[in-house]
C-alpha positions in Angstrom: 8.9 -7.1 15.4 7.9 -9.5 13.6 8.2 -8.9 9.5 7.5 -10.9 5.9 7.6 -9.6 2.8 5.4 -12.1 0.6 5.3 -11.6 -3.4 2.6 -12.4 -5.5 4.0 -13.3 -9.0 1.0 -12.2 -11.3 0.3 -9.0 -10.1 4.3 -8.5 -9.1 2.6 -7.7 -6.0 4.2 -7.0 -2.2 1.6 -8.6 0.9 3.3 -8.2 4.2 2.7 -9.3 7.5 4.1 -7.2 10.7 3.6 -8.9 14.6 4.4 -7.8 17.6 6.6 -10.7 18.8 5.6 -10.4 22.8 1.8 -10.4 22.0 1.5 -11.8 18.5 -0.7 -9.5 17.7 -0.4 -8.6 14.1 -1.2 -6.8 10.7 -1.7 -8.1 6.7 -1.1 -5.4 4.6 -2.6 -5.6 0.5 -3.2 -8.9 0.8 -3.7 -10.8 -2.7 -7.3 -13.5 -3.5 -4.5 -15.8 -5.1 -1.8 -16.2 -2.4 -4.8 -16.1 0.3 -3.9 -19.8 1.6 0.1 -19.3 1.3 -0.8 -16.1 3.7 -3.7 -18.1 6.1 -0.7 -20.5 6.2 2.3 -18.6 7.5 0.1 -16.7 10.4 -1.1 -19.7 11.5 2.4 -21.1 11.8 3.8 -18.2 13.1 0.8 -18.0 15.8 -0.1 -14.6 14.6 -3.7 -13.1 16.1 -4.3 -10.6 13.4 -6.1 -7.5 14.1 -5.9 -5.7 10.9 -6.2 -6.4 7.5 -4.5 -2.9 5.5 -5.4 -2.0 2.4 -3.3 1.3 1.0 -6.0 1.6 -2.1 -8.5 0.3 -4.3 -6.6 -1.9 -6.2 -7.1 -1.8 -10.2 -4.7 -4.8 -11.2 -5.3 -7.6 -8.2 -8.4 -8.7 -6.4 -7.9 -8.3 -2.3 -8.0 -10.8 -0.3 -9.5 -8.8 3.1 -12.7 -10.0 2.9 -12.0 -13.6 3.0 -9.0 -13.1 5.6 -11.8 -11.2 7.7 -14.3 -14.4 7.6 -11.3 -17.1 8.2 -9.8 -14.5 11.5 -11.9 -12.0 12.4 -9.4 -9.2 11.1 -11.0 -6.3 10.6 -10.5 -4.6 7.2 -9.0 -1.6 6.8 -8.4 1.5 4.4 -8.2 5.5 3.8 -11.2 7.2 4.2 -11.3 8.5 0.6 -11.9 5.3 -0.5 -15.6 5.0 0.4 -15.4 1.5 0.7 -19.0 0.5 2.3 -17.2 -3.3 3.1 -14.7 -1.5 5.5 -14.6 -1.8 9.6 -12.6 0.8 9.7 -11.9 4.0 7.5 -9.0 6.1 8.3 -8.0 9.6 8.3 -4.9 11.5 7.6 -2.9 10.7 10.9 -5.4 8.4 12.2 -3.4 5.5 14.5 -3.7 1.9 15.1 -2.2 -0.1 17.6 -0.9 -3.8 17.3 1.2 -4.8 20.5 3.4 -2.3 21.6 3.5 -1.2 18.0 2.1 2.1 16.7 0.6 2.6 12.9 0.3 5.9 11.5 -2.0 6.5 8.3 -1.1 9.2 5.7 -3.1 9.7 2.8 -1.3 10.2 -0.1 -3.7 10.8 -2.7 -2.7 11.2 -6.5 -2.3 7.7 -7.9 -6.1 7.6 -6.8 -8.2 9.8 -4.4 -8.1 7.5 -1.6 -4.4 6.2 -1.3 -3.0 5.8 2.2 0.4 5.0 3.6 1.2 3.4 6.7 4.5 4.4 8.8 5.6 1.9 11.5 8.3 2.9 13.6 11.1 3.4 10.9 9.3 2.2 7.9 6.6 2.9 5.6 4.3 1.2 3.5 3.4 3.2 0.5 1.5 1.0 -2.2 1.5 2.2 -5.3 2.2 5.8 -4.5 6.1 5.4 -3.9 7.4 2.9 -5.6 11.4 2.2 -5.9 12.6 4.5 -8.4 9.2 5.1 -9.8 5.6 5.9 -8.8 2.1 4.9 -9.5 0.0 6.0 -12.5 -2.4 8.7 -12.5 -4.4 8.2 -15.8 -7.2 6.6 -13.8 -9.4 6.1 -10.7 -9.1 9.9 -10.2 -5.5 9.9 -10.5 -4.0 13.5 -10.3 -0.6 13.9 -11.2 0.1 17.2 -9.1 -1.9 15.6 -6.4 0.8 12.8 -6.1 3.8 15.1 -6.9 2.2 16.8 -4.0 1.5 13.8 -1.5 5.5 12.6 -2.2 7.2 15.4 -1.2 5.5 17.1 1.3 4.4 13.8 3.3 6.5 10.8 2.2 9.8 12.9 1.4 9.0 14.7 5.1 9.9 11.7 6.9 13.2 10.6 8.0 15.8 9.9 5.4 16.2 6.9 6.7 12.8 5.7 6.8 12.7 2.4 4.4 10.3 2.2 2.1 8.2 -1.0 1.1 6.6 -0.5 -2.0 3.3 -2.2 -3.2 4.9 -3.3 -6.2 8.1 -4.2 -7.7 8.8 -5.3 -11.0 12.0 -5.5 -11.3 12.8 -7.3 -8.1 13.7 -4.7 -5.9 12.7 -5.1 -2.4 13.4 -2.1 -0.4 14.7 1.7 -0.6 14.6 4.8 1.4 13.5 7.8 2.1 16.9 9.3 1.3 17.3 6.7 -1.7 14.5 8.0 -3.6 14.8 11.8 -2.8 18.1 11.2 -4.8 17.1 8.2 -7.3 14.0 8.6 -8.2 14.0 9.8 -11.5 10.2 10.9 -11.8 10.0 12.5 -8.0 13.5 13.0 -6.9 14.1 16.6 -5.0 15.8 18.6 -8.7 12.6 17.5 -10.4 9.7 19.9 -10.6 6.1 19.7 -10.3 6.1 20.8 -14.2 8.5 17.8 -15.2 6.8 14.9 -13.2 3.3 15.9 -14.9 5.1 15.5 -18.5 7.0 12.8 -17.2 3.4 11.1 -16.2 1.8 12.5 -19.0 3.9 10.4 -21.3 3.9 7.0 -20.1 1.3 5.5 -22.2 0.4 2.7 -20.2 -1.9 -0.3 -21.3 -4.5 -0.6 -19.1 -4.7 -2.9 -15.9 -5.7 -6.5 -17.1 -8.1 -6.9 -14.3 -9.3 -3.7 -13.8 -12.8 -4.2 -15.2 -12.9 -7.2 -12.4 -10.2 -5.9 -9.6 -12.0 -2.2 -9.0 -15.7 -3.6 -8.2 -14.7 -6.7 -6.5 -12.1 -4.5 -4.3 -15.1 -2.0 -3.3 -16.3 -4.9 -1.6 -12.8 -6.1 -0.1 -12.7 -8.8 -2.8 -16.3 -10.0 -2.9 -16.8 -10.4 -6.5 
């Protein structure tokens, strides 16, 4: 299969592109307005005929770039069907599949981090946004964030897959690029398996996070797939 893992500097967000390298046919997952060219670009080059255009949430700190990768390919755009995006082709439920190639994509909605988060599993890894990150996890003081509700979708979806499932997170800030499964059931210091549901709710409650830059831009625009 074909695989890049594409970072966009601002947002310290994660864009990847998977292919099936007999058909070509291929995926964009969280794809990001500013690097839209740089990504246009590289599945050009690499002769990729994308099908799908994933998007694991609605994001609150980058604009998405599926609307305009829809208009320049035809890929049709993608998400969990809590989202009730009214832009999307396709809304997926909890195990829904897509196909690219001989490839199979498997949806799991994770919500918690917001109501509509989904993951996507692809053979031995998983793309989980910004509900799993490496050693951490997304926030859950906004956009109907639930902190039991992601404590929840961690361990009995994400940590129910094979240890050695590698994750690819939505983000990284500190310029990690990959666990696992098995990694984070042991690392993570907000979900791993000694914690309880009562510590990760303090632990959340307690972060204190600024808000999102973009949010008052990012959340509207990316209910349209990133028409502003």
């Amino acid at each position: 299969m074909i695989f890049r893992q594409l970072f966009e500097k601002e947002s310290s967000t994660y864009t990847y592109i998977l292919a099936d390298e007999g058909t070509l046919e291929g995926v964009i997952i969280d794809p990001v307005r500013e690097t839209l060219t740089r990504d246009l670009q590289l599945i050009e080059e690499l002769g990729i005929r994308l099908l799908y255009t994933l998007e694991t949430h609605v994001h609150a700190d980058h604009v998405t770039a599926a609307a305009s990768i829809r208009q320049k390919t035809g890929a049709q755009v993608v998400l969990g069907a809590e989202t009730k995006v009214p832009t999307a082709d396709l809304l997926l439920k909890d195990d829904d599949v897509l196909h690219f190639g001989g490839h199979t994509l498997r949806a799991i909605h994770t919500p918690g981090h917001t109501d509509g988060c989904t993951c996507y599993q692809i053979e031995d890894r998983v793309f989980t946004g910004d509900t799993l990150l490496i050693r951490g996890c997304g926030r859950t003081d906004f956009q109907s964030g639930s902190a039991p509700l992601l404590f929840a979708s961690i361990r009995s979806k994400l940590f129910a897959l094979p240890d050695s499932t590698l994750v690819f997170p939505g983000h990284d800030y500190t310029g990690k690029t990959c666990s696992s499964i098995a990694e984070e059931k042991k690392f993570n210091p907000r979900v791993k398996l000694t914690n309880t549901v009562e510590q990760f709710v303090e632990i959340m409650a307690n972060l204190k996070l600024s808000p999102p830059a973009k949010i008052a831009e990012a959340v509207p625009a990316n209910m349209k797939s990133g028409i502003s």
